[in-house]
Every structure is written in C-alpha cells, then in structure tokens.
C-alpha positions in Angstrom: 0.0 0.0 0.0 1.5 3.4 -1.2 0.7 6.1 1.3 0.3 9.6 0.0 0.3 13.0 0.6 -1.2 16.4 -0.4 0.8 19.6 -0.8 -1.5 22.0 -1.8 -5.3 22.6 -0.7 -6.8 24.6 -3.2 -9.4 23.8 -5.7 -7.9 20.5 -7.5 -7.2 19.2 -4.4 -10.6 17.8 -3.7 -10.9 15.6 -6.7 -7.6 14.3 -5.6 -8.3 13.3 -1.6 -11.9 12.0 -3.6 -10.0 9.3 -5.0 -7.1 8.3 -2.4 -9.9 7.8 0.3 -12.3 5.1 0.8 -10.3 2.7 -1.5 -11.1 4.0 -4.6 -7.4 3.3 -5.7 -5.6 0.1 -5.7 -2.9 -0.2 -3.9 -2.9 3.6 -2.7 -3.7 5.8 0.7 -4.3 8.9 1.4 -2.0 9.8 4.7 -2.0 13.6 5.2 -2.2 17.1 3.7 -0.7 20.2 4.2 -0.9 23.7 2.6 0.2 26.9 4.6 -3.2 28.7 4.3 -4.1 26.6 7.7 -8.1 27.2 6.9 -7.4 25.2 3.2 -5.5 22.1 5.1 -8.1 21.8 7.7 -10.8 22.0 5.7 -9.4 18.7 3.6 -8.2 17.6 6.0 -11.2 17.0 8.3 -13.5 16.5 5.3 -10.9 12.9 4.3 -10.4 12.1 8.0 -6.3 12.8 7.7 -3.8 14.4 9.3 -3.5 17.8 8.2 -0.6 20.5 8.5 0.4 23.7 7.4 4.2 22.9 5.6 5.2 19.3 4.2 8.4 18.9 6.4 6.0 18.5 9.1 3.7 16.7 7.2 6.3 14.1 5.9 8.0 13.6 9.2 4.5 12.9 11.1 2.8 10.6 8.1 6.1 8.9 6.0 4.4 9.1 2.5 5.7 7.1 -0.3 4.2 9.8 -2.5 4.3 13.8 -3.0 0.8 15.2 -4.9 2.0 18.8 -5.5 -1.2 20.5 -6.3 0.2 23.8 -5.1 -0.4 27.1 -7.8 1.1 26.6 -11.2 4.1 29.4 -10.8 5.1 27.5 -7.5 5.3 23.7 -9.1 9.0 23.7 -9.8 9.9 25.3 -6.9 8.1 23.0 -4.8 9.2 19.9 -6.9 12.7 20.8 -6.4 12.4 21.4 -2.6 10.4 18.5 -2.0 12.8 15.8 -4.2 15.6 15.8 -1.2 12.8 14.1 1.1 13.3 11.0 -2.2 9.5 10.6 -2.2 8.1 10.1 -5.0 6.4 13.4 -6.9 2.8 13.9 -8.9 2.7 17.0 -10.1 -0.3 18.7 -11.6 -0.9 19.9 -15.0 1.0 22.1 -16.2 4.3 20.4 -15.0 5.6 24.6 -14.8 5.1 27.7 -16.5 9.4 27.8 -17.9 11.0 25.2 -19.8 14.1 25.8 -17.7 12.1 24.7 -14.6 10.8 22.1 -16.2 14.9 21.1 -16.7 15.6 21.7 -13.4 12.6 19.9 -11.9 13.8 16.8 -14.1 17.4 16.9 -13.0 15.9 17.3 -8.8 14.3 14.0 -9.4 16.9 12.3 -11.0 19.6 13.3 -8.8 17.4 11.7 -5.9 16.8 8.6 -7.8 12.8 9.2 -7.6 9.8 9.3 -10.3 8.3 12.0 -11.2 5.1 11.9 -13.1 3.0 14.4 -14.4 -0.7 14.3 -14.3 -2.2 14.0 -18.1 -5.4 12.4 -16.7 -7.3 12.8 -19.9 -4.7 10.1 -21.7 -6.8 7.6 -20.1 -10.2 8.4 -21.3 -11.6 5.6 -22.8 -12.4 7.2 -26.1 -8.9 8.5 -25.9 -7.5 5.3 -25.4 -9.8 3.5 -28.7 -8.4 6.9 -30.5 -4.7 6.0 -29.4 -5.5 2.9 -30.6 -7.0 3.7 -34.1 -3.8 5.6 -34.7 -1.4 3.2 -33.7 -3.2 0.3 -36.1 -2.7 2.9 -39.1 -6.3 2.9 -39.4 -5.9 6.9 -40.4 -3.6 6.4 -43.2 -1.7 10.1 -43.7 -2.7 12.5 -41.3 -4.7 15.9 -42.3 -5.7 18.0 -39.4 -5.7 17.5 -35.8 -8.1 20.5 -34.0 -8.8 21.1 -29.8 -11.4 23.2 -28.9 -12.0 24.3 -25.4 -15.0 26.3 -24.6 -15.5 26.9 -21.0 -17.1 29.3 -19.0 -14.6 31.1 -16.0 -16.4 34.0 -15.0 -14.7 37.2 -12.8 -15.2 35.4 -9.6 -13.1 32.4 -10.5 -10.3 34.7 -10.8 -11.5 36.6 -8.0 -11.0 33.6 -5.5 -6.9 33.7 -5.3 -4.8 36.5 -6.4 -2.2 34.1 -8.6 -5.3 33.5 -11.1 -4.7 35.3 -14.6 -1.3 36.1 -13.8 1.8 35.7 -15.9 3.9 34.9 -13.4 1.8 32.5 -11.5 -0.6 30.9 -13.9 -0.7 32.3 -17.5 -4.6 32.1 -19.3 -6.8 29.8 -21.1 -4.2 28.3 -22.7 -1.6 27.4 -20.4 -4.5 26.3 -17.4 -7.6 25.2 -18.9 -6.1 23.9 -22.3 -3.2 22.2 -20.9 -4.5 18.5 -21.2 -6.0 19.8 -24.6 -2.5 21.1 -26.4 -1.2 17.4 -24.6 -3.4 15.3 -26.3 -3.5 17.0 -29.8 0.8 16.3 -29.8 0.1 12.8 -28.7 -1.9 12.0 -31.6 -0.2 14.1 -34.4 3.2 14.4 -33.4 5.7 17.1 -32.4 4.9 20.7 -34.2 7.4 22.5 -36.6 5.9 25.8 -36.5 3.3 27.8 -35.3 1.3 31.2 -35.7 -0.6 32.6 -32.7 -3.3 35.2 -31.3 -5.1 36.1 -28.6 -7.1 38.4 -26.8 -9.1 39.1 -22.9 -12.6 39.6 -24.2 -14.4 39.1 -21.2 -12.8 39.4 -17.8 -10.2 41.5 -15.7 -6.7 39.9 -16.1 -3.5 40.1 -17.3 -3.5 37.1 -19.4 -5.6 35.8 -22.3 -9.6 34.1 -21.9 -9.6 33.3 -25.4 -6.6 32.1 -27.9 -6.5 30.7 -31.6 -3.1 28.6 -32.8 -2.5 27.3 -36.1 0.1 24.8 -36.0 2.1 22.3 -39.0 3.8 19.3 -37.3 6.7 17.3 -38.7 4.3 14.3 -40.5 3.2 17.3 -42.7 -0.5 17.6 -41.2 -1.9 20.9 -40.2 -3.8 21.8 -36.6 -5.9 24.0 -34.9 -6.3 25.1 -31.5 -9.6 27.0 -30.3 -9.7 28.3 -26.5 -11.5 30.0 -24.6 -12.8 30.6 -21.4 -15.3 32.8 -22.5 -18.1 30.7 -23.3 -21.6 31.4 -21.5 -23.5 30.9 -19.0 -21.8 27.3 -18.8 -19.0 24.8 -19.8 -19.7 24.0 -23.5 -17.3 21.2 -24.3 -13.4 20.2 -24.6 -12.8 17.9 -27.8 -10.9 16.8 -30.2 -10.8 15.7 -34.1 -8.5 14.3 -35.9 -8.9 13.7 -39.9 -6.5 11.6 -42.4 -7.1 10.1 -45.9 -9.1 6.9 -43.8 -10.7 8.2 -41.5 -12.5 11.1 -39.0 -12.7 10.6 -35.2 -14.2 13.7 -33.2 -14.4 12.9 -29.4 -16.4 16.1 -27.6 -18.5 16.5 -24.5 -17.1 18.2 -21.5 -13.6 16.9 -21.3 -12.8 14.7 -24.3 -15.2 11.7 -23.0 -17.8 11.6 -25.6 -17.3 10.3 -29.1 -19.3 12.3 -31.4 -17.5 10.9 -34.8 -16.1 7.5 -35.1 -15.8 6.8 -39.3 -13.4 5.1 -41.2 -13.3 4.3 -45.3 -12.8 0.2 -43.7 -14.5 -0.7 -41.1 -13.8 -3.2 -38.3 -15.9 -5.5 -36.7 -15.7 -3.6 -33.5 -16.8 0.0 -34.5 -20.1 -0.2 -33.9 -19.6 -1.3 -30.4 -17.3 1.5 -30.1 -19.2 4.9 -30.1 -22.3 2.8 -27.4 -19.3 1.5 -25.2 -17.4 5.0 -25.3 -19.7 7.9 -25.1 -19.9 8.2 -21.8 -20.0 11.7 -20.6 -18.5 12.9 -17.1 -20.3 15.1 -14.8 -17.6 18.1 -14.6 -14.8 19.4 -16.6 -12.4 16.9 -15.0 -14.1 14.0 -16.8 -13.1 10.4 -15.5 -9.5 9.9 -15.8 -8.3 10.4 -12.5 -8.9 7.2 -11.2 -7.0 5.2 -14.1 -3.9 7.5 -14.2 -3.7 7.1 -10.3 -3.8 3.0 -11.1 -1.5 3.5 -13.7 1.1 5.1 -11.3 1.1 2.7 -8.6 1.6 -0.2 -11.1 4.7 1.6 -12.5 5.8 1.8 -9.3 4.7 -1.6 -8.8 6.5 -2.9 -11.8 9.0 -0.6 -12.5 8.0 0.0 -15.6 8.0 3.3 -18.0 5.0 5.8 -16.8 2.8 7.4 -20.1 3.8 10.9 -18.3 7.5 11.5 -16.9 9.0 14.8 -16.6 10.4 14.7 -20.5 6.8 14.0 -21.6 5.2 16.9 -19.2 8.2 18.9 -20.6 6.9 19.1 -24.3 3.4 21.0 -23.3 5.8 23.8 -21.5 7.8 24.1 -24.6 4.5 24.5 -26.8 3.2 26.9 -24.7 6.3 29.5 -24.4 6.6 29.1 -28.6 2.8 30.0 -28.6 3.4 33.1 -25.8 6.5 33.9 -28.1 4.4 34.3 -30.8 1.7 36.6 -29.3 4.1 38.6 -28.0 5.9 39.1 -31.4 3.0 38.7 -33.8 5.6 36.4 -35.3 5.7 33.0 -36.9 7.6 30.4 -34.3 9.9 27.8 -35.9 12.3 26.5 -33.4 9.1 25.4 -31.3 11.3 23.5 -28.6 13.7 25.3 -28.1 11.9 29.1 -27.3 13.1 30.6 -24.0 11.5 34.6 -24.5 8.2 34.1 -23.2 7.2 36.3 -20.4 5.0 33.1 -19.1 6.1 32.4 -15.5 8.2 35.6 -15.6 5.6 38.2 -15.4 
C-alpha cells in the first residue's frame, strides 16, 4: 500500500483526496495534507479524515508518505518539486508540469539526482475514447494525417479569478491556454506528433486579467498535417465542451462533450468489426470538466511503481506542453511566426 500526501489545498485538491480515500485506488492511501493557508488544510483535512498540516516537512515527518501530490499554484510547481525531491519521495505533479522550460529542466534533473519518479498528471490520456483513438492511430487505421483541432470552450467568469490573487497572472498561472487547455495542447501532440511551427493570437474579451480568456493557434507538425487550436474561457453561462478531431485520408474521429469523454464521430473508409460497439461503449459523458480519468492514471502510477515499468507521463513527456506553450506566448508577443518550437526561452509566461 502506497501512502500519500497532499501539498497543496486549493481547488484541484478535492478531486484528488476524492479518489485516495475510501479505497477508490488500488494499492494507494491517502495519509496527510498540508498547505500553509491553515483554513485550506483543515478544511481537507477534516472532510478525508487525515492528518493535516500547514508545511510538508511536518507533514512528511509525522505521516512517512511514499508519494508527493504537488497541487500547489502553477508558478510555484517547480519550486516545490525541487524542494520536496531531497525528502526521495516520489512526486505527482499537476498539469502544467511549470510555466518555464528551464524549470521544467531543473525539476527533471531534482528528481533524477534523488533517484525518484516523477510523473505528471495528463489524466485525460486515459479516457476511454482516448484510449480507442490512441489505438485507431497506432493500427494505421488513419492512413496520412490531415488536421488535428482542440477546442476548449468553457465558461470562467470574474469570480473564478477573483477567489486567489495568482489567477490570470503571468507569473503564477498564464490564461486559457496554459491552465484550462493544458490537457487539450497534450493530447493533440500525442496524436499528431511534435509541431514544426506555429502562428498565434489572442485576446481578454471578457474578464479583468493580465493574461488571455480566449486564444486561436495554427500549428504544422513534422508528419506534414496541419492543426488548430480553439480556447476560450469565454463561453456562456456554462462549460460547452473540450474535444478533439483528428482527420486523415481513412478516417475522422471527433471525441467532444465536456472533457474529451464523448465520441461524437467515429468513421473510417474500412471498417472493423468492433466500431459499432465503439461509439455505445465509449460515449460516456463525465459530470464536470475533470471528466473520469483520475482514477485510471492514479492505477497506472502505482503499477509503475509496482512494476518498475516506463509511466505514459514522466517529466520529459510533461516537458513538451511547456515548450508548446512559451513558442505559442513567443508568438503573441511578437506577432511572429515560431519555428524553433522546442527550443523558445522569450516568453514572459512564469516571468511576469
């Protein structure tokens, strides 16, 4: 039984205790939390029936986890990661993995240099639709590749930003694209491959902050294929969907609903036997913008650490999104054209 431990209380942090109580993971325990706002650790911690403290030091000397959840503001991941990977726990990290590619180095480098994983959460890799998508393109069943489009359209009104002053900062958090679309701009590279340039815009249409609340990205990647990437947090009253589509000379997949959980279009130019099965078995929609795949990445990290084996998410994986994102920032900021995608170290993200 791993035991693990919160640091961080804010509004993730929920879905995560959710899941490490009651048995809801395999193999996993939820031991403690700890966040220095003393109101935020109580609070989870009373509501999960755990220890709870205001600093991890504390927390890790009084509960001995086998695992770190870092859940802590997006500006303050690598910092945290780096402090916490002398204790040689184990880290999680949430989404995204840091705001600067050279954090995301250093973050890397803490870990290895205390022989511990670190994985990032990509939660939406383990979808079920995802997964039959994954699938489809590893059989080929796409042929050449033609577009891959994301399209986030959610609804994060003035109060949401209102709740903690990091929100819609450069330095702390970035916008739309770097906090709500993260799992989106993941996903789309997974299926089509690493991007060789990219053209970007955005604008704040709707709310009071310094970053963007809605974006637009064209993209080419290596294969050849074109992409698009539609974000927003401007839709209203409500959450309107997070999908994806991906089109080649065989075939047109679109998986919608809230968070990439709902097959909308599942054709191919040869069918298999099990396609009709597939869009009744894997249309399930979730109940909330954090759709379903908590659970299975949390099984998926214990049985690496079970087995040893490779995770789907390690800190070179997590790395790519961070490099995306600065190319993308680069471009806003410089109307410009990006070409050397990962390798772009002028963004002001996480500088401010």
């Amino acid at each position: 039984m791993y035991r693990v431990a919160l640091v961080g209380c804010g509004r993730i942090a929920n879905r995560h205790a959710e899941l490490l109580s009651d048995n809801h993971i395999d193999g996993a325990e939820l031991v403690g939390v700890c966040d220095p706002i003393s109101s935020k650790s109580k609070h989870i911690g009373a509501k999960f029936c755990v220890p709870y403290f205001n600093d991890a030091e504390s927390m890790i000397d009084a509960t001995n986890p086998d695992i770190l959840v870092v859940l802590t503001e997006s500006g303050n991941h690598a910092r945290d990661v780096i402090s916490l990977a002398k204790y040689k726990r184990h880290i999680i990290v949430e989404k995204p993995m840091s705001l600067r590619i050279e954090d995301a180095n250093n973050m890397i480098k803490a870990c290895e240099d205390n022989y511990i994983r670190l994985f990032i959460v990509k939660q939406n890799r383990f979808n079920r639709p995802i997964i039959q998508l994954r699938k489809a393109l590893e059989q080929g069943r796409f042929g050449k590749l033609v577009l891959g489009t994301i399209r986030v359209r959610w609804c994060r009104t003035q109060s949401y930003y209102d709740e903690s002053d990091w929100r819609g900062t450069w330095r702390m958090d970035g916008g739309v694209l770097t906090n709500q679309a993260s799992h989106h701009l993941d996903m789309l590279t997974w299926m089509m491959g690493d991007v060789s340039k990219l053209y970007a815009i955005s604008s704040t249409q709707l709310v009071d902050i310094e970053v963007e609340d809605t974006a637009v990205v064209s993209l080419k990647f290596t294969n050849g294929a074109l992409g698009v990437i539609e974000a927003t947090t401007a839709a209203r009253p409500i959450d309107q969907e997070g999908s994806i589509s991906i089109m080649g000379e065989n075939g047109l997949v679109e998986i919608g609903g809230f968070a990439m959980n709902e097959i909308k279009t599942w054709q191919f130019t040869k069918s298999s036997s099990e396609d009709k099965d597939i869009v009744n078995l894997y249309s399930t929609n979730p109940p909330d913008v954090y759709g379903f795949g908590h659970k299975a990445y949390y099984q998926h990290v214990i049985q690496c650490l079970q087995d040893k084996s490779p995770t789907l998410v390690d800190g070179y994986e997590g790395r790519k999104t961070v490099q995306l994102l600065n190319a993308i920032y680069e471009s806003i900021d410089t109307n410009n054209e990006i070409r050397n995608v990962y390798n772009t170290y002028n963004s002001k993200i996480g500088n401010g």
